[in-house]
DOVOMI-184403 format. One record per residue (C-alpha): residue in three letters; x, y negated, z negated. Coordinates in steps of 0.5 Angstrom, whole numbers, padded with zeros to 4 digits, always signed. Example, Ala and Ser with C-alpha at 12.3 -4.5 7.8 and 13.67 -1.06 7.14 Angstrom:
Ala+0025+0009-0016Ser+0027+0002-0014
This chain:
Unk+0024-0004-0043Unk+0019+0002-0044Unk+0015+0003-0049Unk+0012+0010-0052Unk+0005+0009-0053Unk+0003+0017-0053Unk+0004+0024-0055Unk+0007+0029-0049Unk+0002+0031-0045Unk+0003+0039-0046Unk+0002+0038-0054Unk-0004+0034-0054Unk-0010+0032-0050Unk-0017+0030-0049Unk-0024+0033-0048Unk-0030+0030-0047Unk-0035+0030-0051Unk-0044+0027-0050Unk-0048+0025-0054Unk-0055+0022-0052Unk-0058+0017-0053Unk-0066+0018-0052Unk-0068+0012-0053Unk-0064+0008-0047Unk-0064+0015-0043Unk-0057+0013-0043Unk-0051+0019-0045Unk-0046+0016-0049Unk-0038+0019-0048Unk-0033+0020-0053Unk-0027+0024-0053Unk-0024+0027-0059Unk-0016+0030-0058Unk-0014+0037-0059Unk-0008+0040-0059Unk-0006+0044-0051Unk-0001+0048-0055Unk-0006+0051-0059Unk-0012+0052-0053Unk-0007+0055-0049Unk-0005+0059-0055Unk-0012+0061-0055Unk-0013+0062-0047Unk-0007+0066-0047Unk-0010+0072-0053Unk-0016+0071-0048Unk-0010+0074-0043Unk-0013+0068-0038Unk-0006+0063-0037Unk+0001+0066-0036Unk+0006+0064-0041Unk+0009+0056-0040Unk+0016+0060-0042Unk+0016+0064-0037Unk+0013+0060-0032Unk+0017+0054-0034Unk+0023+0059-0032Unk+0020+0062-0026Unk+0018+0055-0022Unk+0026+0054-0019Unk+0024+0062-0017Unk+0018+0059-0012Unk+0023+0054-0006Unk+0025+0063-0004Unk+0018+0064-0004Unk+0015+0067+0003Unk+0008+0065+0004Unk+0004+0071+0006Unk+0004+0070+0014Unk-0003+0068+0016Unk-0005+0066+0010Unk-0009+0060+0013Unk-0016+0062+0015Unk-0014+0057+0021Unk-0010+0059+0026Unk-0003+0056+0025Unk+0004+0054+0025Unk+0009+0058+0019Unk+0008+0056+0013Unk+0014+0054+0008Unk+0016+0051+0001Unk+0021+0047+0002Unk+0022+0045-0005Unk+0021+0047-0013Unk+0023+0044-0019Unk+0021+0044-0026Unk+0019+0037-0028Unk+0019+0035-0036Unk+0013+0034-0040Unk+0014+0026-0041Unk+0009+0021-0045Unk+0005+0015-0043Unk+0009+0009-0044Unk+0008+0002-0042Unk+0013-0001-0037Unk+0014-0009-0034Unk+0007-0009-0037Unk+0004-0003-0033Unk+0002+0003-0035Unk+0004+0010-0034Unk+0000+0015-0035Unk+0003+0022-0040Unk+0005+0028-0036Unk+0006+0035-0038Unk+0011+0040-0036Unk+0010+0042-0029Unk+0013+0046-0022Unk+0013+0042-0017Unk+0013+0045-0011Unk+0013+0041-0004Unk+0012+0045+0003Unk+0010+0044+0010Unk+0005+0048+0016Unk+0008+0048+0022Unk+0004+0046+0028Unk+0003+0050+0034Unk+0004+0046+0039Unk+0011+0042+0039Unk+0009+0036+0040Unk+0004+0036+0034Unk+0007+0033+0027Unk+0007+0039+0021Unk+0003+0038+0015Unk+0008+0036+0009Unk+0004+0037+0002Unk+0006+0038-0005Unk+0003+0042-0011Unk+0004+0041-0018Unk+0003+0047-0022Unk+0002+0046-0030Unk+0006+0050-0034Unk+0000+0050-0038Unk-0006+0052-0034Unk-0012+0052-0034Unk-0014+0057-0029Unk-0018+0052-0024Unk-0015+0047-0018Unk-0016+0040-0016Unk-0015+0039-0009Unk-0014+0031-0008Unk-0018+0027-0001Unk-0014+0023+0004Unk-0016+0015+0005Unk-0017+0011+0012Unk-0014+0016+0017Unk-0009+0019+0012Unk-0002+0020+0015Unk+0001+0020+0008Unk+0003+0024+0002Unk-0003+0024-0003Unk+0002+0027-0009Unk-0004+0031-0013Unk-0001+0027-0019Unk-0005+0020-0019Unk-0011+0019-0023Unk-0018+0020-0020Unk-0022+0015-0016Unk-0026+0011-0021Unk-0022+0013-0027Unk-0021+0008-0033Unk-0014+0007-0035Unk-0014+0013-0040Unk-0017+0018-0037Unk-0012+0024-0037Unk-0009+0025-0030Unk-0013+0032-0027Unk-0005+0035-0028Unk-0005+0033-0035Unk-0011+0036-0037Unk-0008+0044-0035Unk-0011+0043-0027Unk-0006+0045-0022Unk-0007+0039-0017Unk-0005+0038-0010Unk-0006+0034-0004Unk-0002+0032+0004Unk-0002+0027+0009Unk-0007+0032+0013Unk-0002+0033+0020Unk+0001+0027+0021Unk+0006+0022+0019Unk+0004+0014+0020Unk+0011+0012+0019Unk+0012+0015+0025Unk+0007+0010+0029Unk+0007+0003+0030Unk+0004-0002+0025Unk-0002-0004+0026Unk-0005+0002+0030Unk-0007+0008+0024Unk-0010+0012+0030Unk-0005+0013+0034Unk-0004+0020+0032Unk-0011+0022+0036Unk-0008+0023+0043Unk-0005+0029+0040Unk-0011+0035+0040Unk-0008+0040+0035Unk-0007+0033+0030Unk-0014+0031+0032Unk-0016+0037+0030Unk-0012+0038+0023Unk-0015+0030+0021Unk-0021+0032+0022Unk-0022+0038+0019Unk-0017+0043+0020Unk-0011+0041+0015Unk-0015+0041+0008Unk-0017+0047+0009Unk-0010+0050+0011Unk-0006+0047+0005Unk-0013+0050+0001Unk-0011+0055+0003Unk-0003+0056+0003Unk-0004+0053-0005Unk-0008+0059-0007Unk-0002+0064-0004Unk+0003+0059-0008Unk-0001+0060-0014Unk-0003+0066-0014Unk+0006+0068-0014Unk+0006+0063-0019Unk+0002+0065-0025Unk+0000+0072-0022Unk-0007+0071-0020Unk-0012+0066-0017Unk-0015+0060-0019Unk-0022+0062-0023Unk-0025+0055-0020Unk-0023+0051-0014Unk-0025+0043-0014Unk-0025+0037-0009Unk-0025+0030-0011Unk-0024+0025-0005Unk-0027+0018-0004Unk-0027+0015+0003Unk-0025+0018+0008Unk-0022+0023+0002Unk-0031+0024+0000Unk-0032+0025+0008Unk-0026+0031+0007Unk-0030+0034+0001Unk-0037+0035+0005Unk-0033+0038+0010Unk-0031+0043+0006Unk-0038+0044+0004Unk-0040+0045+0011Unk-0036+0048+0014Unk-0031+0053+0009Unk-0037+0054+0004Unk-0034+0060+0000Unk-0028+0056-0002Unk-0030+0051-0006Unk-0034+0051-0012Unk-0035+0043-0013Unk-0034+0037-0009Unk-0034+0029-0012Unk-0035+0026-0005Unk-0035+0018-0007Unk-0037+0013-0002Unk-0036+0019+0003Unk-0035+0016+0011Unk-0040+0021+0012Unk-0041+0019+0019Unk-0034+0016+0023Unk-0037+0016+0028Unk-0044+0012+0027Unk-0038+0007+0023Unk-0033+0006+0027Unk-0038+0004+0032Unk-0042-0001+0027Unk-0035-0003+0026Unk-0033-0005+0033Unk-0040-0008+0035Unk-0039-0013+0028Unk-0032-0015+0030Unk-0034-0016+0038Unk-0039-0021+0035Unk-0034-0025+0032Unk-0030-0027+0038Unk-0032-0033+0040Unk-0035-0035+0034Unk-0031-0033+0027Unk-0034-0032+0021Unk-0029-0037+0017Unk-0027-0032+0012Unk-0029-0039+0006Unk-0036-0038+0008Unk-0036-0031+0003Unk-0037-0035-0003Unk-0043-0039+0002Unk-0047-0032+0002Unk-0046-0028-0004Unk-0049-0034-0008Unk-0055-0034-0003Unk-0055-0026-0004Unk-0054-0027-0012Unk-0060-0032-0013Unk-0065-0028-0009Unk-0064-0022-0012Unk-0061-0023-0019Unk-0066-0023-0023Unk-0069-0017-0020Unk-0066-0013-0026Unk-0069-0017-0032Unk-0062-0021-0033Unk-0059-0027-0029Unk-0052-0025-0030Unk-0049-0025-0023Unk-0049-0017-0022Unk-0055-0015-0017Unk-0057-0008-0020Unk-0063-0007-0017Unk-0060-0006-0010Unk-0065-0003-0006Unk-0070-0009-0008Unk-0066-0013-0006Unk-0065-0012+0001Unk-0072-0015+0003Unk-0071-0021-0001Unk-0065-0024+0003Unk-0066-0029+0008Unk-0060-0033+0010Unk-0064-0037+0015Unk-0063-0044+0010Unk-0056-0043+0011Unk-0057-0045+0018Unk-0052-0051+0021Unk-0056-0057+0024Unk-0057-0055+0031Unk-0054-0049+0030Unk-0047-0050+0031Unk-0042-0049+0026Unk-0042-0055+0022Unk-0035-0052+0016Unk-0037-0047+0011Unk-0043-0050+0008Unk-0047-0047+0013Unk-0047-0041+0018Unk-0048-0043+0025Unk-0054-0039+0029Unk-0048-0034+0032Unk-0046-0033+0025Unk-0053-0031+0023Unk-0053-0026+0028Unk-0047-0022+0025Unk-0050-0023+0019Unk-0057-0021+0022Unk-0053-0014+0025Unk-0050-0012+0019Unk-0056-0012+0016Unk-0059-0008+0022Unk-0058-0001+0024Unk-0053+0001+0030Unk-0057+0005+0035Unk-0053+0010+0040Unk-0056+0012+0047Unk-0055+0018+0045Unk-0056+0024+0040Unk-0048+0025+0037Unk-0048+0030+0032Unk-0054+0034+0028Unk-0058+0030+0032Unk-0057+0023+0030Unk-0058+0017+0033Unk-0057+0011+0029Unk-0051+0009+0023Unk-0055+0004+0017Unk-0055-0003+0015Unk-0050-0005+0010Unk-0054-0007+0004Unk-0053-0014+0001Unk-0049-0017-0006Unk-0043-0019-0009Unk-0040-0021-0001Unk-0035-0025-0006Unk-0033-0019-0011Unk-0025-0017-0011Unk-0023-0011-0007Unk-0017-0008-0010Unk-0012-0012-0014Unk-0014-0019-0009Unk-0017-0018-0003Unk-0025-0021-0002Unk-0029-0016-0001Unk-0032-0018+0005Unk-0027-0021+0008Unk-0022-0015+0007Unk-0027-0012+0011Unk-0031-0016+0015Unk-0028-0024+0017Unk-0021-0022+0016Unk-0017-0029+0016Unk-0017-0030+0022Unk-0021-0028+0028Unk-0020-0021+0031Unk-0015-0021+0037Unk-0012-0016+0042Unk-0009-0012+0040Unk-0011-0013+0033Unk-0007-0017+0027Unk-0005-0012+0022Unk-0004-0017+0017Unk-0010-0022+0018Unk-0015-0018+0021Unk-0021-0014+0018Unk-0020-0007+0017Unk-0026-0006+0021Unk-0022-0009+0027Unk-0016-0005+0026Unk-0019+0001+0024Unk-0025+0001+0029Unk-0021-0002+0036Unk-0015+0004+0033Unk-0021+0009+0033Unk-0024+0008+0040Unk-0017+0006+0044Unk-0014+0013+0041Unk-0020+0017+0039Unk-0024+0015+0045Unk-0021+0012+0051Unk-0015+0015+0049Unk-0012+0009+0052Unk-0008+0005+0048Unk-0009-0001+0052Unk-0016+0000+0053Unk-0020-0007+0053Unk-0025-0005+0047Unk-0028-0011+0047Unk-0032-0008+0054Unk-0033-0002+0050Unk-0040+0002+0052Unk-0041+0009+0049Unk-0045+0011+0055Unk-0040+0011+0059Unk-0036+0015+0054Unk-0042+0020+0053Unk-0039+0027+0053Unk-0032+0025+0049Unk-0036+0020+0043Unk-0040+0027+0042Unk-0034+0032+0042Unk-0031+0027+0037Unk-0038+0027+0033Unk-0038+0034+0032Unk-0029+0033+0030Unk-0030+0029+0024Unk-0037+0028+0022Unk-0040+0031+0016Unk-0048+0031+0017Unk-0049+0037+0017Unk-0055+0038+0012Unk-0055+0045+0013Unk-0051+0047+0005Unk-0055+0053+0004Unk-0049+0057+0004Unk-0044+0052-0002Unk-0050+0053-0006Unk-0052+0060-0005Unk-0046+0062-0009Unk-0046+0057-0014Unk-0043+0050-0010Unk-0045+0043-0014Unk-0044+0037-0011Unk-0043+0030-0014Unk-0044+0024-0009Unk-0043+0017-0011Unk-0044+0011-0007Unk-0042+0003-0008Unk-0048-0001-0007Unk-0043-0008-0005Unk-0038-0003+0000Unk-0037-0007+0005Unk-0033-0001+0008Unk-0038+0003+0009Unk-0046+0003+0009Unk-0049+0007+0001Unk-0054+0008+0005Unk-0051+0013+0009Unk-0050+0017+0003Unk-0057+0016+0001Unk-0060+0019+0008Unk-0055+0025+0007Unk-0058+0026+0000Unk-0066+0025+0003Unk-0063+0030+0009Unk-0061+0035+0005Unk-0068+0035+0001Unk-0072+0036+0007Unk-0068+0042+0010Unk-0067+0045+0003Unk-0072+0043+0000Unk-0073+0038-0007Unk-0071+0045-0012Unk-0064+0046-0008Unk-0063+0039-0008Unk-0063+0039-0015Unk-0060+0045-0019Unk-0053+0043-0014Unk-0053+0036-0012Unk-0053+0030-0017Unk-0053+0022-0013Unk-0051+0016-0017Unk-0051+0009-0015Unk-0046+0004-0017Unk-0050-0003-0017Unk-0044-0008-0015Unk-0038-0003-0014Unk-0034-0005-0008Unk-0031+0000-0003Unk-0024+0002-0008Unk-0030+0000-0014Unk-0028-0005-0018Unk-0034-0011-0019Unk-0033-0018-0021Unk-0040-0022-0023Unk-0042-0027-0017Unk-0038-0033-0017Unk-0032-0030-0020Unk-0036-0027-0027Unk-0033-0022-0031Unk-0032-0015-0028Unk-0037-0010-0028Unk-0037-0003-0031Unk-0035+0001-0026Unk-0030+0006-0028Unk-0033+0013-0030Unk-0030+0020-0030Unk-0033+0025-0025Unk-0029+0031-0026Unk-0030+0033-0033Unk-0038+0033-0031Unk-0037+0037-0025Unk-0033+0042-0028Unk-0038+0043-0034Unk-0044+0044-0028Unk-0040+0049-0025Unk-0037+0053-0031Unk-0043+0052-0037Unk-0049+0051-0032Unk-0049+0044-0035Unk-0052+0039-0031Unk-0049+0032-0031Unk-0054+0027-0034Unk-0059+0023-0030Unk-0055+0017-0033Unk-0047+0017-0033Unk-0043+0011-0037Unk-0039+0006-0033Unk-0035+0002-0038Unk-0030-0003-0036Unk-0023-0003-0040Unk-0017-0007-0042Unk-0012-0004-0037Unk-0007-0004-0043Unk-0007+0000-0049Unk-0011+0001-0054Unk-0015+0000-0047Unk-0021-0003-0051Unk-0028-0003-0048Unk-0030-0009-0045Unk-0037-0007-0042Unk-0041-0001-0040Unk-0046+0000-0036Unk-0050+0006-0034Unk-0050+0008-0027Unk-0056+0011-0025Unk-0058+0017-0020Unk-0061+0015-0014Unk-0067+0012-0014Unk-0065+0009-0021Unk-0062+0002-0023Unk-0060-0001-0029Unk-0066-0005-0031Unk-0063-0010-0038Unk-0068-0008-0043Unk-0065-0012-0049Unk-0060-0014-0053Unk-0052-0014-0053Unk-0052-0015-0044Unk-0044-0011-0044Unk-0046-0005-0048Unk-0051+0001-0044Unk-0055+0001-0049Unk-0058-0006-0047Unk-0061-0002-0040Unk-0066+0004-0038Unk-0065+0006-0031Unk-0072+0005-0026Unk-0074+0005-0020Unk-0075-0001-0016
């Protein structure tokens, strides 16, 4: 049975309003409703959105619409829209005790861009096309290697369960499968596309811009002129997909929310494999997790004036931990209350950069450690964070268990078997970069996103908003930091500053939910970063040095159960004081 919780979208909605709170250095958000009706209304009289009545009747009038020959900025295959149907406005409703957002009225239209060559798989998108518009577009990322459908009509990373969908809010959203198919390919192996030039290259970069491009032609016919603001938002690899855009298509954005961005594939997928080849003869047991996030949360919890099983101050915390008194009785593995010498030299490489024998793109050389912290934290609905990435339930096999092993086994081995040897039955686990020089640099080139030369983005007015999640156990924040300080030195501090804010989310996992050490309550990590990015880049308003994490009930009324300020970098969240779940209790600091 559903329950009807909300009004329709299109006749109400939400906007975000700030006030400050000085003495904690820390912006409170509120949301205060109007109606859409009467916004669109009066954007109408300003002549800036079409008629919802006509566009409501014009929407079926688009699966004949040509899409203009060339209309990619890439070279490609035709482009088609292959259906569009109008889909009713309808409420937020509660359903088996699962909460689903409202909708409003909108066009769906879904298409395809054919390949060139015929052994590529097409690019399969969809575009959701609000009746009520607000003149501005949402391009959604991808996640891991992509290979399916992102809709455009799920909420945004990091949202809270009643943040407005993007959709909801009168953007046109849309998203694709960036080239290819991964039902098409055997389980357990997301990298098999990369034998295909033409997919390799649409994965890497080629496919965002492409549907970027065929979606303005699609609106431009359907509300008779373009969109006046054009955003990305992606986390993951969807986060590497958005600096990619900044880099390389400057003039076709105006903002970019990359959260915890795969900035450097390369560097990663071969910190990846070098993790995992150290665990096949000696496994990290994935029960040992609990063994080191209580060693990393005793060390460093304190450090931002409270003991509450959340490590805030991340970068004070790197050099306090010291997992040597874990050490077995002779070094040999003893169970799992202790780490045997070859499992504390995996731990000893986490921490440790990984080093290349060779420059890969932009001059790089090395991928960063991986901060410590909350390693026992849930990332997603159920998996350990560290054992969903690092350990697996088992230890890496060949070809790799895609039910029991570490996504980093999976998705490393998949990347150099298919993205570097280009041999799926290559044996990774006699894997050398230098014998593979020339083609780990091509593909550095294909995929990476390290080019900290954005003068172009913000010359004409680009914000960018990067977030990273100090216990990603995926990929390492401190890349994020490091492209931060990159950009710095190439532009220098005043540049970095009118168009790129960096916050840190302290104890925020890969996918970002965080729960205290030891099976604690959840940590506030859920945060909206459209509605800033859109203030910034339309009203010059620059998001503040402190934004409100919260976490919330994931039911109506959705009641707050913390909040927590997330920081710019270099701050954290040092408590000061008072109700340890409200941010008002914190100031940001540097460690």
């Amino acid at each position: 049975m559903s329950v009807y919780i909300g009004a329709v979208a299109t006749t109400a909605g939400c906007v975000l309003k700030e006030s400050g709170d000085t003495m904690n250095h820390v912006n409170i958000r509120t949301f205060s409703c109007v109606s859409f009706a009467l916004l669109a209304l009066a954007l109408s009289a300003c002549g800036t959105v079409p008629n919802a009545d006509r566009l409501a009747g014009s929407c079926a009038g688009l699966a004949h619409h040509a899409i203009t020959p060339g209309a990619t900025g890439l070279p490609s295959g035709k482009a088609s829209v292959t259906s569009a149907v109008l889909i009713s406005a309808s409420a937020a409703t509660v359903n088996d005790g699962a909460f689903a957002p409202a909708l409003p009225q909108f066009c769906k239209v879904s298409g395809t861009i054919a390949s060139r060559d015929p052994a590529a798989q097409p690019i399969n998108f969809q575009l959701n096309l609000p009746t009520t518009w607000n003149g501005k577009a949402v391009q959604y990322g991808g996640g891991g290697f992509n290979g399916v459908l992102i809709t455009g009509l799920a909420p945004l990373r990091d949202a809270a369960p009643d943040d407005a969908l993007p959709v909801a809010r009168g953007y046109a959203t849309f998203g694709h499968d960036s080239g290819h198919q991964a039902s098409a390919f055997p389980a357990g192996e997301p990298g098999a596309f990369a034998l295909n030039d033409e997919m390799l290259e649409n994965f890497a970069f080629a496919s965002y811009k492409k549907v970027r491009d065929v979606a303005v032609d699609v609106m431009s016919a359907y509300y008779a002129r373009r969109p006046q603001r054009m955003y990305y938002f992606g986390g993951s690899e969807g986060g590497r997909e958005g600096l990619t855009m900044a880099q390389r298509f400057p003039a076709d954005y105006d903002g970019i929310v990359s959260v915890v961005p795969v900035i450097n594939w390369t560097g990663l997928f071969h910190a990846f494999v070098r993790n995992q080849v150290l665990q096949q003869e000696d496994w990290l047991q994935a029960g040992k997790t609990a063994l080191i996030a209580k060693a990393t949360s005793d060390a460093c919890d304190a450090l931002d004036g409270l003991a509450d099983g959340v490590v805030n101050n991340y970068m004070g915390c790197q050099g306090r931990v010291d997992l040597q008194h874990l050490r077995c009785p002779g070094g040999s593995d003893a169970g799992v209350h202790c780490l045997s010498d070859a499992e504390l030299r995996l731990m000893r490489a986490i921490h440790s950069p990984y080093v290349f024998p060779f420059t890969i793109a932009n001059g790089l050389t090395t991928y960063p450690q991986w901060l410590y912290g909350h390693e026992d934290s849930l990332d997603g609905s159920s998996a350990v964070n560290m054992v969903r990435w690092v350990t697996g339930s088992a230890p890496p096999a060949g070809p790799p268990d895609a039910v029991r092993n570490a996504t980093q086994w999976i998705y490393g081995s998949s990347w150099i078997r298919y993205g570097i040897a280009r041999d799926k039955n290559y044996d990774v686990r006699r894997y050398r970069p230098e014998d593979f020089r020339e083609r780990v640099q091509a593909t550095s080139a294909l995929m990476d996103s390290t080019n900290p030369d954005l003068s172009a983005f913000f010359a004409r007015g680009g914000k960018l908003i990067l977030r990273e999640n100090a216990a990603d156990r995926a990929q390492s924040a401190f890349m994020g930091i490091q492209y931060h300080d990159a950009l710095v030195a190439r532009l220098g501090a005043a540049a970095v500053e009118r168009s790129v804010r960096l916050y840190v989310s302290p104890g925020s996992t890969h996918s970002g939910n965080s729960r205290a050490v030891a099976g604690g309550p959840a940590v506030p990590t859920m945060v909206d970063l459209l509605d800033p990015l859109d203030r910034w880049v339309s009203a010059g308003d620059a998001p503040a040095n402190a934004l409100v994490q919260v976490v919330k009930a994931p039911l109506p009324p959705f009641a707050i159960q913390a909040s927590r300020p997330m920081c710019r970098y270099p701050g954290y969240p040092h408590y000061i004081g008072g109700d340890r779940a409200q941010a008002s209790s914190y100031e940001c600091r540097h460690s």
